[in-house]
N, CA and C atoms of all chains as a GROMACS GRO file, in nm:
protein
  564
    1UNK      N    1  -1.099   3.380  -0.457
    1UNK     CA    2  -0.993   3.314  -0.536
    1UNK      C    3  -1.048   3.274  -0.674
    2UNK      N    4  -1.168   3.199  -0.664
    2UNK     CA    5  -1.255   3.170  -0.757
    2UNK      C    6  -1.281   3.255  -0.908
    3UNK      N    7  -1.294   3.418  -0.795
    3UNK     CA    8  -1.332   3.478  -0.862
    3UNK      C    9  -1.251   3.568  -0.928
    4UNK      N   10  -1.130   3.578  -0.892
    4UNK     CA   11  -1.029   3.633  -0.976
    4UNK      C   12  -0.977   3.561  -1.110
    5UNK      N   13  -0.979   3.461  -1.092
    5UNK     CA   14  -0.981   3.332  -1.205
    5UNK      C   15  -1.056   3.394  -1.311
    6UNK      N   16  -1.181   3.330  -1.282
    6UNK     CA   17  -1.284   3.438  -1.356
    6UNK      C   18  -1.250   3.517  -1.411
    7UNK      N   19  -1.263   3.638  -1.364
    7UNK     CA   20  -1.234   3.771  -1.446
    7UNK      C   21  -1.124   3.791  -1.556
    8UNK      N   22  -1.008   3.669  -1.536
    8UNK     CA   23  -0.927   3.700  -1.670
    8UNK      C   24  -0.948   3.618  -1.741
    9UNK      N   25  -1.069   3.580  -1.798
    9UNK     CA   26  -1.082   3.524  -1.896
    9UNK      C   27  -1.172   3.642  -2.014
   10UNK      N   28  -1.123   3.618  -2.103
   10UNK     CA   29  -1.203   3.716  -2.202
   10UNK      C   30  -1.236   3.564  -2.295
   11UNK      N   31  -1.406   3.554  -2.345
   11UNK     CA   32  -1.409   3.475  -2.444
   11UNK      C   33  -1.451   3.526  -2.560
   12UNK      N   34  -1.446   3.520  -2.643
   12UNK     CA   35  -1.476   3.595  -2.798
   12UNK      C   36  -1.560   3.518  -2.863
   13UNK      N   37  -1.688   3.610  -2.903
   13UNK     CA   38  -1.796   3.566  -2.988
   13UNK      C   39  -1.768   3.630  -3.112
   14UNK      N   40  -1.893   3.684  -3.142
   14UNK     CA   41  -1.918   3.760  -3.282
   14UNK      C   42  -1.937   3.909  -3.290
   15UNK      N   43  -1.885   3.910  -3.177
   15UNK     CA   44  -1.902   4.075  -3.168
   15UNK      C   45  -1.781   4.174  -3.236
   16UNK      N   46  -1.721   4.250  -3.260
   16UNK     CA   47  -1.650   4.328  -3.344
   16UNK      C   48  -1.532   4.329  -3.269
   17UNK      N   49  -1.426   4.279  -3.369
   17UNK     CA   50  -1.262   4.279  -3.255
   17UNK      C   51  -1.243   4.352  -3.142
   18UNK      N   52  -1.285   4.500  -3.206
   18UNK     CA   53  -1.258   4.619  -3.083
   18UNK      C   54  -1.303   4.576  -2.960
   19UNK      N   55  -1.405   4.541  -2.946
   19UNK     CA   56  -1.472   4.523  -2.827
   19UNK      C   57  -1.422   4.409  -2.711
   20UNK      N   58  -1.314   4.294  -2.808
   20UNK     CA   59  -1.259   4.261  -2.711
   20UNK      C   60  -1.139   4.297  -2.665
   21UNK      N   61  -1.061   4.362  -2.785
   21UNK     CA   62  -0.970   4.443  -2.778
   21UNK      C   63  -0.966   4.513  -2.679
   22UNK      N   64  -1.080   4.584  -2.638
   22UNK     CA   65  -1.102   4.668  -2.509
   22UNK      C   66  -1.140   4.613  -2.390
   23UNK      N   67  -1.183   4.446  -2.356
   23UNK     CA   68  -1.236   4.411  -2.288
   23UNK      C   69  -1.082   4.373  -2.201
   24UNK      N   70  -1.014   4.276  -2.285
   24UNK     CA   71  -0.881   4.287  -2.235
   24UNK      C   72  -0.773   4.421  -2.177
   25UNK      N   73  -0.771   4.493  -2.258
   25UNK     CA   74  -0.675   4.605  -2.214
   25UNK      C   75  -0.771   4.668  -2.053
   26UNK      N   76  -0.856   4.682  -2.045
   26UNK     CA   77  -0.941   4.699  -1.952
   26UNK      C   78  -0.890   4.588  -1.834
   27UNK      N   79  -0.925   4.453  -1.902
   27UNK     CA   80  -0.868   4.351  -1.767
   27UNK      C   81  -0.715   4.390  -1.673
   28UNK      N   82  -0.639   4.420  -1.802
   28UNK     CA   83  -0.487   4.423  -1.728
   28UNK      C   84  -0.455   4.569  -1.695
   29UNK      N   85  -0.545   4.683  -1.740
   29UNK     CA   86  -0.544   4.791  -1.653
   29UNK      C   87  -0.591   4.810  -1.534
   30UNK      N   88  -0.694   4.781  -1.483
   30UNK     CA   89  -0.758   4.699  -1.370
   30UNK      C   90  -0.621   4.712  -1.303
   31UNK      N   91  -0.539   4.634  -1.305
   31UNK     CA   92  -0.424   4.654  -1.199
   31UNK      C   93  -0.419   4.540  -1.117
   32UNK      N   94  -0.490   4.383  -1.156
   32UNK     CA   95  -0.483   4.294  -1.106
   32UNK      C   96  -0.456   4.184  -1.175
   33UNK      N   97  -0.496   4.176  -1.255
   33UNK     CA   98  -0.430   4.076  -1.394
   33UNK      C   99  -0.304   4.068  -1.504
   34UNK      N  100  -0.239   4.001  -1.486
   34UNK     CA  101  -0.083   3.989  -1.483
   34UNK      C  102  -0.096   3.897  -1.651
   35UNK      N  103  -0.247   3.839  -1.656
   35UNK     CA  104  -0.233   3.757  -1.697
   35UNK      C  105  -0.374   3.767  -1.832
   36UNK      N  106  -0.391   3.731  -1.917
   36UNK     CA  107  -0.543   3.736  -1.934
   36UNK      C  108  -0.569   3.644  -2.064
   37UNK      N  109  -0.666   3.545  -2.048
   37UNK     CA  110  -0.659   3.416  -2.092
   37UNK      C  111  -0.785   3.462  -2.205
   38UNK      N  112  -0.774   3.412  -2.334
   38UNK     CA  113  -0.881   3.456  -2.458
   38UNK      C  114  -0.896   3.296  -2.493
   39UNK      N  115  -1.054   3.255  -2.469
   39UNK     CA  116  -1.101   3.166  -2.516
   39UNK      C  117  -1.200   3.157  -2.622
   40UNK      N  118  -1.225   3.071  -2.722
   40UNK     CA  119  -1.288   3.104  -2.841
   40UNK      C  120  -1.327   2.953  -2.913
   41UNK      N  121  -1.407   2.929  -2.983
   41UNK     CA  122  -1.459   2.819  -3.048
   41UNK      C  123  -1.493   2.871  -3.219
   42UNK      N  124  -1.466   2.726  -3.273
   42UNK     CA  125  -1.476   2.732  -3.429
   42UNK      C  126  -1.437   2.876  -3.483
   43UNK      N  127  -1.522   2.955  -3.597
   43UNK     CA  128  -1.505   3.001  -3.616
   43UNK      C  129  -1.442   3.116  -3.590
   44UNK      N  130  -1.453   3.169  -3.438
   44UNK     CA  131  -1.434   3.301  -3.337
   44UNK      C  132  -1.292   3.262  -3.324
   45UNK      N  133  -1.211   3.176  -3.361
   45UNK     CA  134  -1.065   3.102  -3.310
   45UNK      C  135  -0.929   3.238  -3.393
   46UNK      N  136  -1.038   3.260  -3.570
   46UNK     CA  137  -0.942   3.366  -3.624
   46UNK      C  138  -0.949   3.489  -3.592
   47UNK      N  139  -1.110   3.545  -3.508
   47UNK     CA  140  -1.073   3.695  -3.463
   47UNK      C  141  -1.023   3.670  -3.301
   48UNK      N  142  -1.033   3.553  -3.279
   48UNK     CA  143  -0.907   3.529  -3.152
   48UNK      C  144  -0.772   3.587  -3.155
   49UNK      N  145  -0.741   3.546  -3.257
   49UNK     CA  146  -0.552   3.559  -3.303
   49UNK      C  147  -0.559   3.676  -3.330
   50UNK      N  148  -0.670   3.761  -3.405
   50UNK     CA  149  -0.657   3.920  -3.439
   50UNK      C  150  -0.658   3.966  -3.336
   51UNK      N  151  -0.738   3.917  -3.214
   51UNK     CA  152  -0.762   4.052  -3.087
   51UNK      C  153  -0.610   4.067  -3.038
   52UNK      N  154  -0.556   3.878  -3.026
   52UNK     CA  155  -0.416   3.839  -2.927
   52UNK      C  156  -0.318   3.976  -2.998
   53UNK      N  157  -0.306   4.004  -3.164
   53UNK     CA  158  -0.208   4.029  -3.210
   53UNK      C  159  -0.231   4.196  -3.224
   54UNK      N  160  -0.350   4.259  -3.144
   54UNK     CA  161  -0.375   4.411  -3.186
   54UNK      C  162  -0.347   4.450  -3.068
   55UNK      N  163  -0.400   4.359  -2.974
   55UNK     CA  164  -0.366   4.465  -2.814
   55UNK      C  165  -0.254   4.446  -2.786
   56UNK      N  166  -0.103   4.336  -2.862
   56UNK     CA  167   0.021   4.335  -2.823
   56UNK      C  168   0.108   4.429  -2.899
   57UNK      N  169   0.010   4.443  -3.061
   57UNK     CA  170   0.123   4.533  -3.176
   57UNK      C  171   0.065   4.672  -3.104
   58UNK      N  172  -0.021   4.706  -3.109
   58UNK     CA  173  -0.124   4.810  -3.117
   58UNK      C  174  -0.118   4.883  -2.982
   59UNK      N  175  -0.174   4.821  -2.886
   59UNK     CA  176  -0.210   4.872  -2.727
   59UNK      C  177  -0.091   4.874  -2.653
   60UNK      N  178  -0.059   4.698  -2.581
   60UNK     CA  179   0.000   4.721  -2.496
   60UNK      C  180   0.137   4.640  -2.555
   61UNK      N  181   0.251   4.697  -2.575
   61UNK     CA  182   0.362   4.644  -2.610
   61UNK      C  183   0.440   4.526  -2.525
   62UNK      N  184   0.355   4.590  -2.410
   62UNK     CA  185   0.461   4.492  -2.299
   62UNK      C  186   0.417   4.360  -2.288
   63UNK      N  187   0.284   4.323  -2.367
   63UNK     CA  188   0.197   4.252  -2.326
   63UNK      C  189   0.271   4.087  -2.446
   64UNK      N  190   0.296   4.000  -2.387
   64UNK     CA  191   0.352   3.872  -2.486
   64UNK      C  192   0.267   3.788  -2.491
   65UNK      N  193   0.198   3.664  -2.583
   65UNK     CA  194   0.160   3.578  -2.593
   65UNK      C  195   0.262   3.493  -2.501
   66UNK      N  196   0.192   3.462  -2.439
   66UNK     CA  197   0.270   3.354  -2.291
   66UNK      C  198   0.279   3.239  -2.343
   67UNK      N  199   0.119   3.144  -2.382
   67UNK     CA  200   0.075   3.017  -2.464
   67UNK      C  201  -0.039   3.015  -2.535
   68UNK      N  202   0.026   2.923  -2.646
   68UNK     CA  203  -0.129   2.906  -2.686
   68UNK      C  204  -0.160   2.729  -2.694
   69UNK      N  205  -0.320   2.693  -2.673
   69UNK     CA  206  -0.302   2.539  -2.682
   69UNK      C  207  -0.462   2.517  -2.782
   70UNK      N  208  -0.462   2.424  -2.819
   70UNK     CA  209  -0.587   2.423  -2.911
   70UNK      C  210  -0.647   2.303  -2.862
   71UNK      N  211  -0.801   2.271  -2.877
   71UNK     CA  212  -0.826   2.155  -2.801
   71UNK      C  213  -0.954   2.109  -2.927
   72UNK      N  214  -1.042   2.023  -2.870
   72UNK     CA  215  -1.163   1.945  -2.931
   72UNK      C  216  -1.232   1.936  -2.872
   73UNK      N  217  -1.425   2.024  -2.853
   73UNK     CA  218  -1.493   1.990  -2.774
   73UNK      C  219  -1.594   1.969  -2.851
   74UNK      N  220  -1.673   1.829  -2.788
   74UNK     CA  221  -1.818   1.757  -2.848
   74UNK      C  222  -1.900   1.873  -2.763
   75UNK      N  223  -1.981   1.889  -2.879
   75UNK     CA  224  -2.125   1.981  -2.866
   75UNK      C  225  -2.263   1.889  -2.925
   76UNK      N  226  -2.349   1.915  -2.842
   76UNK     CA  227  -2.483   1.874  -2.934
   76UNK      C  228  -2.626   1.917  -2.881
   77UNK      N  229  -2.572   1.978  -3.040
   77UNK     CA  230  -2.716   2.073  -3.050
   77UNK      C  231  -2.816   2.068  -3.010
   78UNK      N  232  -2.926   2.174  -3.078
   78UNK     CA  233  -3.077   2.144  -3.024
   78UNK      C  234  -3.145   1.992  -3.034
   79UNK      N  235  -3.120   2.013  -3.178
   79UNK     CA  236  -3.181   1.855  -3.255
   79UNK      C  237  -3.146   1.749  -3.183
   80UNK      N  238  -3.007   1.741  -3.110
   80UNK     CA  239  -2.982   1.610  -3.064
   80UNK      C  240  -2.858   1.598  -3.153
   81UNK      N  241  -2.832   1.645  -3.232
   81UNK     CA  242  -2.684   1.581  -3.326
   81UNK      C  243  -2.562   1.600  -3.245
   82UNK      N  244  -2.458   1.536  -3.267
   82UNK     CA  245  -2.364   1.576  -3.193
   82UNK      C  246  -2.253   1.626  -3.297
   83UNK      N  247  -2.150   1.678  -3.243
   83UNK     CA  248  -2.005   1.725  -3.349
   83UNK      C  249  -1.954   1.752  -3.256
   84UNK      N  250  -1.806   1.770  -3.353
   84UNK     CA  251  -1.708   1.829  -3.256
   84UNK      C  252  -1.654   1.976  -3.344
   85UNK      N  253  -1.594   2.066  -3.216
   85UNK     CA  254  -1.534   2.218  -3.292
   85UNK      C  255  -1.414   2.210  -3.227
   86UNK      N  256  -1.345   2.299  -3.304
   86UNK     CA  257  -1.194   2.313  -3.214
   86UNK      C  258  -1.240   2.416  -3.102
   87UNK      N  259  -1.120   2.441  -3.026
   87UNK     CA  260  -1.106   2.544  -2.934
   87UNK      C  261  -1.007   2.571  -2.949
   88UNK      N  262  -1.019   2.733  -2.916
   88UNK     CA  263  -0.798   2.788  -2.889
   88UNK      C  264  -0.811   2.867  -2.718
   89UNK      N  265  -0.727   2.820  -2.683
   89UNK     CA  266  -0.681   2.939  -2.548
   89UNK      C  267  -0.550   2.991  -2.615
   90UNK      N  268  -0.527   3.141  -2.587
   90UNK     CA  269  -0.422   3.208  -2.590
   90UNK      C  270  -0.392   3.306  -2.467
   91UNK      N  271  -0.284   3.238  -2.383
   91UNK     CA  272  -0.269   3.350  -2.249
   91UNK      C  273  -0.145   3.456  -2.299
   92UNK      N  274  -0.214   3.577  -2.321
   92UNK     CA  275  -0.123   3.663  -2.256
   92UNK      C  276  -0.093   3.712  -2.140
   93UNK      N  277   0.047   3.771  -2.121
   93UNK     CA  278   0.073   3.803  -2.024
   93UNK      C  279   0.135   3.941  -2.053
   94UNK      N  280   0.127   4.007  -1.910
   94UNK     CA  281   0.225   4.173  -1.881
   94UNK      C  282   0.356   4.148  -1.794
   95UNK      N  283   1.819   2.029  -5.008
   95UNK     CA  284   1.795   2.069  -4.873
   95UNK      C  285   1.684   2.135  -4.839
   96UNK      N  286   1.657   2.248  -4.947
   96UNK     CA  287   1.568   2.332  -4.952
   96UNK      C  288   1.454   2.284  -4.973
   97UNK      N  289   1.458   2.220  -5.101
   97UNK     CA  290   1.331   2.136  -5.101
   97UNK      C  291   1.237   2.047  -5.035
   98UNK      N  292   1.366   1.988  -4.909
   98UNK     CA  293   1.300   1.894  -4.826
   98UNK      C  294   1.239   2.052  -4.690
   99UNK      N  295   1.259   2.101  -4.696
   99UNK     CA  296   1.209   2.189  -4.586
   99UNK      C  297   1.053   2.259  -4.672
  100UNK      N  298   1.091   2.261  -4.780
  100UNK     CA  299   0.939   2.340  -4.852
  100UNK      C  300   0.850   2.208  -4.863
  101UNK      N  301   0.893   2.076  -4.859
  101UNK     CA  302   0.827   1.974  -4.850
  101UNK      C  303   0.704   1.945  -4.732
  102UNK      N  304   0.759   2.016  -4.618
  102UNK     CA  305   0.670   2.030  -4.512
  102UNK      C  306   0.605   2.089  -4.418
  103UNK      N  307   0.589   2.208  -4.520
  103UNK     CA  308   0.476   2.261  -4.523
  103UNK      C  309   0.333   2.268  -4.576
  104UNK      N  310   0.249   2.303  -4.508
  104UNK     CA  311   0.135   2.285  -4.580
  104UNK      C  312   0.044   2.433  -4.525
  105UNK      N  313  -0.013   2.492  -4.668
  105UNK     CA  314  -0.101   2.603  -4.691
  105UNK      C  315  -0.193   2.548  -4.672
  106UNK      N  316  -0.294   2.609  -4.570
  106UNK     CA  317  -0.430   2.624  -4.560
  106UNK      C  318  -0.537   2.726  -4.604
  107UNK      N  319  -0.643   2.741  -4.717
  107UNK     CA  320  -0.676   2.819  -4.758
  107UNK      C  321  -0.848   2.812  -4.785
  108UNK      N  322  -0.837   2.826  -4.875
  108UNK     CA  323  -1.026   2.823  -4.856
  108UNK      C  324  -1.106   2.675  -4.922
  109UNK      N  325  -1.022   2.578  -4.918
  109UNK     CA  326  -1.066   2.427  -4.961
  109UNK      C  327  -1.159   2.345  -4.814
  110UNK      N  328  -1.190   2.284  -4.863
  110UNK     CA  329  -1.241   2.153  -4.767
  110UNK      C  330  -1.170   2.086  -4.672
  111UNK      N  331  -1.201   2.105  -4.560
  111UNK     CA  332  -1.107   2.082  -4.446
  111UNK      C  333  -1.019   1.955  -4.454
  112UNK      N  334  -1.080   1.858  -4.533
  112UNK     CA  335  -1.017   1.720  -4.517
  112UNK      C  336  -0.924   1.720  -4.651
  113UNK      N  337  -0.934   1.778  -4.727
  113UNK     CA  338  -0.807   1.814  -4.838
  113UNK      C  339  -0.693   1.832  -4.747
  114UNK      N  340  -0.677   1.931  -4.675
  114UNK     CA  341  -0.563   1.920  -4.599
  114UNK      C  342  -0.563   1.840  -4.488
  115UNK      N  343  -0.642   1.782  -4.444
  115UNK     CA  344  -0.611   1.671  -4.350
  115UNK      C  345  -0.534   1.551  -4.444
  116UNK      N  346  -0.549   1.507  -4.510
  116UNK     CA  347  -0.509   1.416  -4.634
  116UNK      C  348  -0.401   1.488  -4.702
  117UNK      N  349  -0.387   1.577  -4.685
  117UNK     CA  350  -0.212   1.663  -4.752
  117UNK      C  351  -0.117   1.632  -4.605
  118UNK      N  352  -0.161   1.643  -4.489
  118UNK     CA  353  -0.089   1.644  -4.374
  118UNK      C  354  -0.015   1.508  -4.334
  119UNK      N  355  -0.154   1.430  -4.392
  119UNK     CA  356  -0.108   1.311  -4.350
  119UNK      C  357  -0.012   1.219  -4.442
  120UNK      N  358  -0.027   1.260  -4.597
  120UNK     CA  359   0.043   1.205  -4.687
  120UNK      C  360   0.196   1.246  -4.651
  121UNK      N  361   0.180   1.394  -4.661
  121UNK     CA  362   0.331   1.430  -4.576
  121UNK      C  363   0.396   1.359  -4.499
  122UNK      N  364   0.353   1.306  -4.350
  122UNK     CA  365   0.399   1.220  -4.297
  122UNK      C  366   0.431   1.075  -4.292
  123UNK      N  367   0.338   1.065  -4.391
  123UNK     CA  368   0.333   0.916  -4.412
  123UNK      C  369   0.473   0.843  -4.536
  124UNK      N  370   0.482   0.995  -4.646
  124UNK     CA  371   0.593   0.940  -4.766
  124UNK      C  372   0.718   0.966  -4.663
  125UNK      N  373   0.755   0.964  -4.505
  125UNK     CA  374   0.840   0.924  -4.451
  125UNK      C  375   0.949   0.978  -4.454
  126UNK      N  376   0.965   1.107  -4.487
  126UNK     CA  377   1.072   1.213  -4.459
  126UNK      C  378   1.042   1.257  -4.344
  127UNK      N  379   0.930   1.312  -4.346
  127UNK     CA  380   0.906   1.434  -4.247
  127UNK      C  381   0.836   1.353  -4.091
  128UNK      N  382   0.948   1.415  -4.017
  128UNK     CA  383   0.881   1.394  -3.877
  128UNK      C  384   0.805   1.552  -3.812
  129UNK      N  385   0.822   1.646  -3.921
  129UNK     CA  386   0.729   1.730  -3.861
  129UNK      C  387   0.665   1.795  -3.927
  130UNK      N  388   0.548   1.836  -3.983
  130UNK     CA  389   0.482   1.962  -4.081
  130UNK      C  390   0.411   2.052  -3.996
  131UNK      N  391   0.429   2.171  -4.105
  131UNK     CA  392   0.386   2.290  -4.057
  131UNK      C  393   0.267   2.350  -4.134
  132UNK      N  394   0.162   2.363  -4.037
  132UNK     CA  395   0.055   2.427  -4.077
  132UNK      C  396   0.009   2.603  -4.094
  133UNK      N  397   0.041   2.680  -4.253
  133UNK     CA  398   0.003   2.779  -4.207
  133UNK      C  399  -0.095   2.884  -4.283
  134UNK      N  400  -0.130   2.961  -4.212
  134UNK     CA  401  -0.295   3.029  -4.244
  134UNK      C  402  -0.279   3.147  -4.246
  135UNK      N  403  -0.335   3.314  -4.275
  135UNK     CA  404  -0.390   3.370  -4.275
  135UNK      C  405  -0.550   3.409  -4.284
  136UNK      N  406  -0.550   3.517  -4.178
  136UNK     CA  407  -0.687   3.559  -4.211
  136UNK      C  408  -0.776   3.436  -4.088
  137UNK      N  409  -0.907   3.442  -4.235
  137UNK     CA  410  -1.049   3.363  -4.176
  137UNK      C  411  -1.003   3.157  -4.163
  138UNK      N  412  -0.868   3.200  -4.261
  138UNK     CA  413  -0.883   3.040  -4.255
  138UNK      C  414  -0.756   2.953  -4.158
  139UNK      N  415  -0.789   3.081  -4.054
  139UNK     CA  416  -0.678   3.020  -3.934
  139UNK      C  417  -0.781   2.952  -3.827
  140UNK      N  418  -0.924   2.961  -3.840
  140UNK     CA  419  -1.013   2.830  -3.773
  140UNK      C  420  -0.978   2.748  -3.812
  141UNK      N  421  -0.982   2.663  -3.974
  141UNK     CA  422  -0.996   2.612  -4.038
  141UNK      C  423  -0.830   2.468  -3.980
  142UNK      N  424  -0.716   2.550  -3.982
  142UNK     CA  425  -0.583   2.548  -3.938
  142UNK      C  426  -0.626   2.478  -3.811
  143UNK      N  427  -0.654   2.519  -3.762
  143UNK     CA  428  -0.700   2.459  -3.606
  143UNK      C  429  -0.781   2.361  -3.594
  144UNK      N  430  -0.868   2.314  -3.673
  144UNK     CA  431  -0.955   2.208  -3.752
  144UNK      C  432  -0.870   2.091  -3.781
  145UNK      N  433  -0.780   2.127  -3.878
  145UNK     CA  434  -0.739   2.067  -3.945
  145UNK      C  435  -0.600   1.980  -3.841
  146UNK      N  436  -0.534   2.067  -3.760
  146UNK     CA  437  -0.477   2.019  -3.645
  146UNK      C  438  -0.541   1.926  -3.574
  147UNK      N  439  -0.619   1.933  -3.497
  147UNK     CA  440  -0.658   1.874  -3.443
  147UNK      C  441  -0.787   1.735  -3.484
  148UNK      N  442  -0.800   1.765  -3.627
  148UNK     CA  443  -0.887   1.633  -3.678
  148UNK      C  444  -0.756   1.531  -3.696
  149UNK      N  445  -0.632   1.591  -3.772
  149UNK     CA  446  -0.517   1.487  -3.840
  149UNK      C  447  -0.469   1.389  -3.661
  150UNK      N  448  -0.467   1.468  -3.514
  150UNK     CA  449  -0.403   1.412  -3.436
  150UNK      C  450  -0.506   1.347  -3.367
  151UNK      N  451  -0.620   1.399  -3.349
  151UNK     CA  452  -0.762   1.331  -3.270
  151UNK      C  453  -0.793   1.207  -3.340
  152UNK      N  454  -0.782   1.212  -3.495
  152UNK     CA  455  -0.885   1.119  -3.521
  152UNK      C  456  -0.813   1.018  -3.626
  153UNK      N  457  -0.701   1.072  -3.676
  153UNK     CA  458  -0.636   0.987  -3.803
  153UNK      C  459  -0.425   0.974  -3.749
  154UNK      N  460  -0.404   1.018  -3.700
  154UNK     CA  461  -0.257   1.002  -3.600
  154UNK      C  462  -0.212   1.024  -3.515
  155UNK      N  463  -0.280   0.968  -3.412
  155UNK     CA  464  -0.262   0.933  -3.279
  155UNK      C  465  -0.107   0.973  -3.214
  156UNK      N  466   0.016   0.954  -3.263
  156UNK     CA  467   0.121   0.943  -3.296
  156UNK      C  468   0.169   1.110  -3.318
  157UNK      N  469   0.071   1.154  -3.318
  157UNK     CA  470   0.123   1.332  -3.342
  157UNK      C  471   0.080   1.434  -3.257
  158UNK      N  472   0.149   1.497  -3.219
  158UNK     CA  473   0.141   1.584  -3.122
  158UNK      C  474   0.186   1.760  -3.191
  159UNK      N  475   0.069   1.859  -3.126
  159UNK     CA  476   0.126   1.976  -3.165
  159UNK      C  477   0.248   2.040  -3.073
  160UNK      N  478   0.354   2.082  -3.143
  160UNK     CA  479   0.461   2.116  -3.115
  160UNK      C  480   0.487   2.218  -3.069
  161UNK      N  481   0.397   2.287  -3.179
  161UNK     CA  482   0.451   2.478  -3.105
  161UNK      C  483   0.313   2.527  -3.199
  162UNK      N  484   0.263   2.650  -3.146
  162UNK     CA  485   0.171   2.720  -3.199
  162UNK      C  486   0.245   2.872  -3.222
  163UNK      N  487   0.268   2.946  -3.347
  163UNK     CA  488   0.323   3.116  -3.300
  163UNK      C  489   0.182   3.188  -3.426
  164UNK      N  490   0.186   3.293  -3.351
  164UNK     CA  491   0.078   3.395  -3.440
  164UNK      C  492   0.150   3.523  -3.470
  165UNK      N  493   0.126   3.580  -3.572
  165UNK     CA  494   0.222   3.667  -3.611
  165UNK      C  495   0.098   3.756  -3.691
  166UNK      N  496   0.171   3.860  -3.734
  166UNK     CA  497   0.068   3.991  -3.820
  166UNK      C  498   0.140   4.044  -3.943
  167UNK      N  499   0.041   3.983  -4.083
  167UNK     CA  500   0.120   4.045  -4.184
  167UNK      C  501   0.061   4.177  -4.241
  168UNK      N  502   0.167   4.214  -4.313
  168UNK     CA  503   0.068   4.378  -4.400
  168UNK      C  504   0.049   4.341  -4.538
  169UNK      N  505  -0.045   4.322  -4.536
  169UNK     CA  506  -0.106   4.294  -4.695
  169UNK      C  507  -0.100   4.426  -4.804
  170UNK      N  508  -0.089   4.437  -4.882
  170UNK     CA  509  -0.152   4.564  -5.015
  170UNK      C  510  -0.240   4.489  -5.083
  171UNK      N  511  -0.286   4.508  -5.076
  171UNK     CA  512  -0.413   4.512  -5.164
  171UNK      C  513  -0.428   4.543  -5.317
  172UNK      N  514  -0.461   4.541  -5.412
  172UNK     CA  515  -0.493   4.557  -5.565
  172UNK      C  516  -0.482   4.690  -5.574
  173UNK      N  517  -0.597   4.790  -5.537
  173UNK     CA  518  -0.637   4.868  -5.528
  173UNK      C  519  -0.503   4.942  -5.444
  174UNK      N  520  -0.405   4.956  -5.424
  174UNK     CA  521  -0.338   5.009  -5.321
  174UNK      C  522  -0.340   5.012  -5.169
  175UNK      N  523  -0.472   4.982  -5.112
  175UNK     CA  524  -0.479   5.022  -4.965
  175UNK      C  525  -0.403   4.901  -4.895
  176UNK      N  526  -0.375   4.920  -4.781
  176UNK     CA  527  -0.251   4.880  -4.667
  176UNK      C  528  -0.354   4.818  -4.574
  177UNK      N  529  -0.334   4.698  -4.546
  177UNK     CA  530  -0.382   4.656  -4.387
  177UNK      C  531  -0.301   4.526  -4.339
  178UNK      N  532  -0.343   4.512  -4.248
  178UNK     CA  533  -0.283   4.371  -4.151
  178UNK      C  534  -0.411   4.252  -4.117
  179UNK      N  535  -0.313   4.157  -4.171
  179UNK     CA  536  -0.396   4.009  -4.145
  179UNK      C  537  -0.327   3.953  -4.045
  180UNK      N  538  -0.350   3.867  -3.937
  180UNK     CA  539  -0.317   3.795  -3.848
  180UNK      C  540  -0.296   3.651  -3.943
  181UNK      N  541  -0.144   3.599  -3.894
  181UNK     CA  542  -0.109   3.434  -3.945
  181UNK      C  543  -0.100   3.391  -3.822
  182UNK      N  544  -0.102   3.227  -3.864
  182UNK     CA  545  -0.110   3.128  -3.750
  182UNK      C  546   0.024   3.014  -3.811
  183UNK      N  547   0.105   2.963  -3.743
  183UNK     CA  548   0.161   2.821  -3.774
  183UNK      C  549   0.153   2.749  -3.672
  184UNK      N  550   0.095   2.614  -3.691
  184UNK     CA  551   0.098   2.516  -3.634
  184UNK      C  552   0.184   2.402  -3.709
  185UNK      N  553   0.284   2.372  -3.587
  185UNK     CA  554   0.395   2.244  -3.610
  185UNK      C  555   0.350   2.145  -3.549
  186UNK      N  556   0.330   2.044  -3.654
  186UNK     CA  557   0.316   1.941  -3.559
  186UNK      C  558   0.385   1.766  -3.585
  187UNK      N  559   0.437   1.732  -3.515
  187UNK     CA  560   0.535   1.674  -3.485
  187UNK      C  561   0.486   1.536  -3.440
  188UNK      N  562   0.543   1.430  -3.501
  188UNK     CA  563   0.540   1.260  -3.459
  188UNK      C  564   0.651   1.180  -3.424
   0.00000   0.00000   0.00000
């Protein structure tokens, strides 16, 4: 149960849109994910919205932004400093 | 009429995050607006999300985000060439 959870999450670093672009369309071809949740911090939040808006214009048509919610999480660093970054979740769905 | 609707909005662009935290909040505060809208293209739709969530976390308690939509524009460019930027609006509401 756990572990299906899991698997639809795609989180986005710094790696090149495509790649999550493909990581997703992959999830909901799979044939088990109805659903697939893109999580992302600070900066990674705007090629968030690019991946949400290429695999729905681009890939999969059927595919809708379900929700999106934005949050605030304290981080602290190596040094010891603390801050805070935003977060975005955006679930699409098929 | 018009004017009061262009009144509350607010562009996010490549300034200092707390410029528009301090545009958001003046908005609400000269007491028309019970809602402004935050919106971005591109790299500075982190920034949008920043700026959301510093104005309700840390300076108006009293505000809540309303709706989040992401959308895809087609830019031209100078030079002629064609591409698509991902926008963000965030409404947010007291």
């Amino acid at each position: 149960m756990a572990e299906s959870i899991e698997k639809d999450i795609v989180y986005i670093g710094n790696k090149p849109q495509m790649s999550y672009v493909l990581a997703v369309i992959t999830q909901f071809n799979e044939g088990k994910a109805s659903e697939v949740v893109l999580k992302a911090r600070g900066r990674a939040i705007s090629r968030t919205v690019d991946v949400a808006e290429i695999v729905k214009n681009k890939f999969m048509p059927n595919v809708k932004i379900d929700d999106i919610r934005t949050s605030t999480e304290a981080i602290t660093r190596e040094d010891g400093t603390a801050s805070n970054v935003s977060a975005i979740e955006i679930t699409l769905r098929k």
